[in-house]
C-alpha positions in Angstrom: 101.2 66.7 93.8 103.3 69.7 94.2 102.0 72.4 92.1 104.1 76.1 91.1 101.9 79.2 89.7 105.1 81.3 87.8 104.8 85.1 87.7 106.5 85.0 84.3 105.9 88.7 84.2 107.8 89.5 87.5 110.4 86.7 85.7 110.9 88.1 82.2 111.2 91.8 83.9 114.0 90.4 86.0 115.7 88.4 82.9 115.6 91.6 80.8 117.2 93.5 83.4 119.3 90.6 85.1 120.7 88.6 82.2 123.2 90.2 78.8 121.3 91.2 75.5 121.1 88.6 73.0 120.2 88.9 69.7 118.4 86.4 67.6 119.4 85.7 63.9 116.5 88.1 63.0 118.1 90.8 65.0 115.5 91.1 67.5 116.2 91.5 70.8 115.7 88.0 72.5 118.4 88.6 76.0 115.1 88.4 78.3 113.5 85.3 76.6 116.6 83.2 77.2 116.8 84.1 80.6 113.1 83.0 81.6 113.7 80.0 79.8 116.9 79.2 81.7 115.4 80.5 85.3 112.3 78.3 84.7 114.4 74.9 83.8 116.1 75.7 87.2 112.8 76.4 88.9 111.3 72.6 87.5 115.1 71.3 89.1 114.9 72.9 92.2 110.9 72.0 93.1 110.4 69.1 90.7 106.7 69.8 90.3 103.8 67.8 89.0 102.0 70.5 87.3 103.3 74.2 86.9 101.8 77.2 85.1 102.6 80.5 84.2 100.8 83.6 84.1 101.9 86.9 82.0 99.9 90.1 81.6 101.8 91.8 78.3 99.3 94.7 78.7 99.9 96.8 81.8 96.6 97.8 82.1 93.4 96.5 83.7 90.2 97.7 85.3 92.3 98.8 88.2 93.5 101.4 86.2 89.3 102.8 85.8 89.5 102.6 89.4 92.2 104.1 90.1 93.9 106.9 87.9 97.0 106.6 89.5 97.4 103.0 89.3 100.2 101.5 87.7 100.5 101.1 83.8 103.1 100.2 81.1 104.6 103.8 80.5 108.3 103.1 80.5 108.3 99.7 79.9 111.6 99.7 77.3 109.9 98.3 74.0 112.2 95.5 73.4 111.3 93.9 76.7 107.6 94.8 75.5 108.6 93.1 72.5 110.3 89.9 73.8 106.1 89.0 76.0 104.9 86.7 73.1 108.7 85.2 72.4 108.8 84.2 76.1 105.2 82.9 76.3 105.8 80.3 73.3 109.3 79.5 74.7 107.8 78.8 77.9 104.9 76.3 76.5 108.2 74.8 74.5 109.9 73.7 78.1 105.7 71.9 79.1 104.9 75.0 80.9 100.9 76.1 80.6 100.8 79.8 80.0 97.6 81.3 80.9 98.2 84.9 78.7 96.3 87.5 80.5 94.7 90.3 78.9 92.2 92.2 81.3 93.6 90.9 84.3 97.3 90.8 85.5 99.2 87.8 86.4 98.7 87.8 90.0 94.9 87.4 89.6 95.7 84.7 86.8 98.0 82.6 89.8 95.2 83.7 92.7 92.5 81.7 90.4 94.7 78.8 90.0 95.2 78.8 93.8 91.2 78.8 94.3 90.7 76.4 91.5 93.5 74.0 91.9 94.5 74.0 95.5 92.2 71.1 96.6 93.6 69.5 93.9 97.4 69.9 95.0 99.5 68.8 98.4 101.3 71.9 98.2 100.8 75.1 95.8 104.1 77.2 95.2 103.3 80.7 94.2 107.1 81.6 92.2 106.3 85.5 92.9 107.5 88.2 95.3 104.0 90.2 94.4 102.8 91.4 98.2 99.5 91.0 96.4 99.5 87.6 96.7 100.1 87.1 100.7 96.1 87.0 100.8 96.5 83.5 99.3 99.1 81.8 101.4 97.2 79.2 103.4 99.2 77.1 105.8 101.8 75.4 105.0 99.6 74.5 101.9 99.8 77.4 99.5 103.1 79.5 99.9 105.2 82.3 98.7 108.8 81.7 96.8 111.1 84.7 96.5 113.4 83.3 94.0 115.8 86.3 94.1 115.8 86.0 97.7 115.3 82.2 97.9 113.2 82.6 100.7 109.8 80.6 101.2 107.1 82.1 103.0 103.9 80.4 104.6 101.0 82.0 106.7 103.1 82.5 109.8 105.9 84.0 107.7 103.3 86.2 106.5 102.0 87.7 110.0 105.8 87.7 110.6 106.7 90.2 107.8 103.4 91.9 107.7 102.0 91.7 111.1 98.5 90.6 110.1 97.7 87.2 108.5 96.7 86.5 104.8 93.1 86.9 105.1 94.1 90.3 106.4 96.7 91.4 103.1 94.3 93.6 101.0 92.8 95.6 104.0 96.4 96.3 104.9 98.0 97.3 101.6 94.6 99.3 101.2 95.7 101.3 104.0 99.6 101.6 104.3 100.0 101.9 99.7 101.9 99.4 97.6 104.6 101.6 95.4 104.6 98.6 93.6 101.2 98.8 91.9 101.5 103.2 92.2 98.8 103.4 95.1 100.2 105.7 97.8 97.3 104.3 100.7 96.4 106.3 103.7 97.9 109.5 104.9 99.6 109.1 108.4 99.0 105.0 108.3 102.1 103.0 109.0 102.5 99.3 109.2 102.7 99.4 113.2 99.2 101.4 113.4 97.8 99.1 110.7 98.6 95.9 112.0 97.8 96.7 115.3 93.6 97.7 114.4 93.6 94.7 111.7 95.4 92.3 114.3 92.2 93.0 116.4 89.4 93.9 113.7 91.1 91.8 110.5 88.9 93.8 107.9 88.5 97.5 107.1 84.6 97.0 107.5 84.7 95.6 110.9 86.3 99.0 112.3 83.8 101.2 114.1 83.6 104.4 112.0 84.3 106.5 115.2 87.9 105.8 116.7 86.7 106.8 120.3 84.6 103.3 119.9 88.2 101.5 118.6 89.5 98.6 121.1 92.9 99.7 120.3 94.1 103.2 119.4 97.4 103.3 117.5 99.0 106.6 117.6 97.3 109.4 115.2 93.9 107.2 115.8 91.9 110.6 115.8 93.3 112.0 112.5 
């Protein structure tokens, strides 16, 4: 069976500010809601699935952010997108669709459990998200990335082609080069050349040698 893991967050974000406002008979805002719903009927055209499920995380918060101060939250998320999370979860589970509704963890950790719990189960896992995040899960030609904006599919190779390191490698890289995306800046003077060229060789942060003199490659800057 084919199986897709939707990042309805990513999805109602782009709705809201993709499709015209719409306004229910109650007055509420509802302009996001109907755009999901009409993306995701498209999505179950375009990929015919067996399964699908989608994950949301309404609260922009999780134990990242008591890591990390900096790390991404929900200040300036316009309230009546906000709003529109529940609308969109119940319209969603309307069109078949399981919602898994995450609270202390965000929707790409909600879609990365699917992936370790269902994949065995599936002939192909579609993961509906441009998240970088979620790189670390493509496996193959088994578990892959769809960029719906982009329509572009990306499996493990497409991954070492964009990023230059595989999956396995994705977190150690985005540790050092930042992701704007989830507000962490990385390492100072660490590119994506210099970091895939030490993770092509050592794949994980805690395989490199704490002194670069003992390093079996030395990107430019190695020494800082």
């Amino acid at each position: 069976m084919r199986l897709v893991l939707l990042d309805a967050t990513y999805e109602l974000f782009r709705a809201y500010f993709g499709a015209p406002p719409r306004t229910a008979p109650d007055g509420r805002e509802v302009g996001a809601v109907a755009g999901i719903a009409a993306s995701t009927l498209a999505l179950l055209r375009e990929q015919e699935p067996l399964a699908i499920a989608a994950a949301t995380d309404t609260v922009v918060h999780s134990f990242r952010n008591e890591l990390y101060e900096g790390y991404k939250t929900d200040a300036g998320v316009p309230e009546d997108l906000l709003a529109q999370f529940p609308l969109a979860e119940d319209a969603l589970e309307a069109l078949g669709v399981t919602v898994w509704r995450m609270r202390e963890f965000e929707a790409d950790d909600g879609m990365a459990s699917g992936v370790a719990r269902f994949a065995d189960q599936a002939e192909q896992v579609v993961l509906a998200s441009p998240d970088k995040d979620l790189a670390q899960c493509v496996d193959g030609d088994h578990v892959v990335m769809l960029d719906r904006r982009k329509g572009v599919t990306t499996n493990a190779e497409g991954v070492r082609e964009k990023f230059g390191v595989g999956p396995e490698s994705i977190p150690d890289y985005l540790a050092l080069v930042g992701d704007s995306a989830d507000g962490f800046p990385g390492l100072p003077g660490w590119g994506a050349k210099s970091t895939a060229a030490v993770l092509g060789h050592y794949v994980h942060l805690e395989a490199i040698p704490e002194a670069h003199g003992d390093w079996a490659v030395q990107p430019r800057g190695a020494g800082r």
